[in-house]
N, C-alpha and C positions, 0 to 999 in steps of 0.2 A: 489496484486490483489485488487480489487474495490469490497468491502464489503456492502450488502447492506442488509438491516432487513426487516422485513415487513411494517414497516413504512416508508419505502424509505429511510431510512438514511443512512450514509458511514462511518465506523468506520475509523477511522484517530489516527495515534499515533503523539505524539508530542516529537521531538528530537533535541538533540544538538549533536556537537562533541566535546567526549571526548577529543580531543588534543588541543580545543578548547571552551573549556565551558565559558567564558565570549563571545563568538560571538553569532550571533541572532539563535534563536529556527525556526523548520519550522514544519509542518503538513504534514505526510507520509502513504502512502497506506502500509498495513503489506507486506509484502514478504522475499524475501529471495534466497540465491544462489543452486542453484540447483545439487544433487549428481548425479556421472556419471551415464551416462542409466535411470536418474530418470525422468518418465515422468512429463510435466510441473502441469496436474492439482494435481499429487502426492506430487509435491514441492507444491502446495496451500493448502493441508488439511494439510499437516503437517507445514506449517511457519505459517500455521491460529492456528493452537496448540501451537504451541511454544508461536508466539510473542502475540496472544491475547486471550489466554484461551478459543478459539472457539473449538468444536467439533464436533458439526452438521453445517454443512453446502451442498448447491447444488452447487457443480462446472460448471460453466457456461465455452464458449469458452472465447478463447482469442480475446480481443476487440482491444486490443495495441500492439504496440512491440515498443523498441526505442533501441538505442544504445547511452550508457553514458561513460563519460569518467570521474573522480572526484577524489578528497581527500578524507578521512574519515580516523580519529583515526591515523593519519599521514600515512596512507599506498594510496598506488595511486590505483583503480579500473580503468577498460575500460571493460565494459561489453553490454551484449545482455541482451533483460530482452523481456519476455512475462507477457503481463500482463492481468489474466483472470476477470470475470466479476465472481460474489458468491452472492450465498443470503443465508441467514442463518435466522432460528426463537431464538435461543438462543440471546437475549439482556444483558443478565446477565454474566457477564466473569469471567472467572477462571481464575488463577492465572496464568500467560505466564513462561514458560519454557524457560527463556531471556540466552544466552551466556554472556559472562565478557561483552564484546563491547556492545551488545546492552545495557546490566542491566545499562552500565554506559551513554550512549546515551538516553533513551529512559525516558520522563518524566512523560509522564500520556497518557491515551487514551480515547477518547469518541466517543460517535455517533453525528454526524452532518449532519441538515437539507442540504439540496440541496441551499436553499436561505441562510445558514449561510457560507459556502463555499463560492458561489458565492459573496456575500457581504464582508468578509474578507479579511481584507487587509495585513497580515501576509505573509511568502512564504509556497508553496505547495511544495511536489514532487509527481510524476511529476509536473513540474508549470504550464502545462495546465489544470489543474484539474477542474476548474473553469469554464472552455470552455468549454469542455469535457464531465462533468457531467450531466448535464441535460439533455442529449440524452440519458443516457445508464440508466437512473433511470425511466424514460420511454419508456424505454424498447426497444431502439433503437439501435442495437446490429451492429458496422460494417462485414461487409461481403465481401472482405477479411478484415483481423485486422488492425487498420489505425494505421503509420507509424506517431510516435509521437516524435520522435528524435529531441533534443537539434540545432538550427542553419540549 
């Protein structure tokens, strides 16, 4: 999901692959796989608990969807992903409730301006983030959810 505080910023975690930890680090929106029957903005309050010590937050709709197909931790994913839009007043984070995988992926996390995003030249995931961003932090929500799929 696309986190965003009252200062307009976007929480981004920063990660590597464990099967892989000498390869380059990139900047990732929290989320997370979704349990059967579980509705999507249900997977956002609880991967926002988990991976970022969030706990108030407003679930907003879903702005994206993509289908990805990738490595990670040497297993193969091909998934669907919904991706909703959050605002949260909590800036201060609790401690994330990380799984093995992630605790071992996952490097540090902050909030980030819209202009430090945009200006950075590191990778994103989604890697349109940079595009993308500055519409939905002004408030510009698509209707239907745009189709941000790899290719």
């Amino acid at each position: 999901m696309v986190l965003l505080d009252a200062d307009k910023r976007v929480l981004l975690i920063e990660s590597i692959d464990p099967a892989n930890p000498y390869g380059p680090p990139w900047w990732e929106i929290p989320g997370g796989g979704m349990f059967p029957g579980e509705p999507s903005a249900n997977t956002v309050m609880r991967e926002l608990r988990e991976e970022a010590g969030v706990h108030t937050a407003t679930i907003g709709p879903v702005v994206w969807t993509q289908s990805v197909q990738f490595t990670f931790a040497g297993l193969w994913f091909d998934q669907d992903e919904f991706i909703h839009v959050a605002w949260t007043e909590q800036t201060e984070l609790d401690e994330p409730e990380l799984e093995l995988f992630e605790a071992m992926a996952f490097q540090s996390l902050r909030w980030w301006t819209v202009d430090e995003v945009v200006n950075h030249e590191g990778r994103f995931l989604p890697p349109r983030l940079p595009e993308l961003l500055p519409a939905l932090v002004r408030g510009d929500l698509p209707d239907p959810p745009l189709d941000i799929s790899p290719g």
